[in-house]
C-alpha beads as a LAMMPS data file, in Angstrom:
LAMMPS data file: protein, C-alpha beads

53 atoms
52 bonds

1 atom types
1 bond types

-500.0 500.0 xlo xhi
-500.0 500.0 ylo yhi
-500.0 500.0 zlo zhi

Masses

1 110.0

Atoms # bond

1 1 1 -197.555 -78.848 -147.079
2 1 1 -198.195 -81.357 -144.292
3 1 1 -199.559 -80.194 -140.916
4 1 1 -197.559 -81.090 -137.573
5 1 1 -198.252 -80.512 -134.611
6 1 1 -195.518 -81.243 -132.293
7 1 1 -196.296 -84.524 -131.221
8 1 1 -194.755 -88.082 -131.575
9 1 1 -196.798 -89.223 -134.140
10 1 1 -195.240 -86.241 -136.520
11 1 1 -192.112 -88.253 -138.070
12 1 1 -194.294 -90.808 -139.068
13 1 1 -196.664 -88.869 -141.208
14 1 1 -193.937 -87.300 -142.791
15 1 1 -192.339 -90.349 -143.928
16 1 1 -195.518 -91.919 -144.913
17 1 1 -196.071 -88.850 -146.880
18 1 1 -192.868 -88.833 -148.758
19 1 1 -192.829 -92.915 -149.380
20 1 1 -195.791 -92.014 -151.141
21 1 1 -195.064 -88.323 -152.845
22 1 1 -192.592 -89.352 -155.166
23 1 1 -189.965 -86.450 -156.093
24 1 1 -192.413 -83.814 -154.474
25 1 1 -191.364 -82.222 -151.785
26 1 1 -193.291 -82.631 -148.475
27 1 1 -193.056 -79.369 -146.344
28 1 1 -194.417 -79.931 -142.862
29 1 1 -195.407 -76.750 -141.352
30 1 1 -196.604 -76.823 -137.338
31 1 1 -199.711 -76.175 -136.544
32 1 1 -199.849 -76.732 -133.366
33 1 1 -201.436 -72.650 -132.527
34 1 1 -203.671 -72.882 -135.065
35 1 1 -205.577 -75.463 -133.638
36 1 1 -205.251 -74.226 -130.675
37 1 1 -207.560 -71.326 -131.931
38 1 1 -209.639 -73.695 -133.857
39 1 1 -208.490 -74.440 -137.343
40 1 1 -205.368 -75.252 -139.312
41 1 1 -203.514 -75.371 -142.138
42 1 1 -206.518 -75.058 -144.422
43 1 1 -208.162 -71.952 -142.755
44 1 1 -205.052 -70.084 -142.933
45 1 1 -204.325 -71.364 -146.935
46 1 1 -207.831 -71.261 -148.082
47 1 1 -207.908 -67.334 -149.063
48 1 1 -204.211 -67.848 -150.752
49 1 1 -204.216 -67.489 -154.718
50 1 1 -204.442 -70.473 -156.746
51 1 1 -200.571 -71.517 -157.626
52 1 1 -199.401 -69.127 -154.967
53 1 1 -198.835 -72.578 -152.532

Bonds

1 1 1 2
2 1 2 3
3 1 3 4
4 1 4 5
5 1 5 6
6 1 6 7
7 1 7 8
8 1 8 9
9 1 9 10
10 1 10 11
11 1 11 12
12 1 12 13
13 1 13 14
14 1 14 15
15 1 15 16
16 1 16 17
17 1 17 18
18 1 18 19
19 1 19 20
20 1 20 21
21 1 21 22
22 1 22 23
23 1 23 24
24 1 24 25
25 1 25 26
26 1 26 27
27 1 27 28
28 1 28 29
29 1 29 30
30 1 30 31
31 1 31 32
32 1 32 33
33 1 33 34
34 1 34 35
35 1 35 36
36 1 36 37
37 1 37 38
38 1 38 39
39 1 39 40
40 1 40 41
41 1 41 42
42 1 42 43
43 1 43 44
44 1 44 45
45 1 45 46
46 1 46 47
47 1 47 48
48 1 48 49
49 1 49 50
50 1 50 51
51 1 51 52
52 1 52 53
């Protein structure tokens, strides 16, 4: 999971991502409201069970 948020710098962290991931899969997911209220991907994945992401 990769956090995007809409701008023009977004394709390029995704393909530095995957040059570097291998055969995982990189899932970019926008976060563009969440920080807009003042956190991101990890305050909303934090409280998730282990192996559930």
């Amino acid at each position: 999971m990769l956090p995007v948020y809409g701008c023009n710098t977004d394709e390029a962290a995704i393909d530095a991502l995957r040059a570097v991931c291998g055969n995982r899969t990189v899932a970019p997911v926008n976060c563009r409201v969440l920080i807009e209220q003042h956190g991101s991907l990890h305050c909303v994945t934090m409280q998730l069970p282990r192996g559930a992401v």
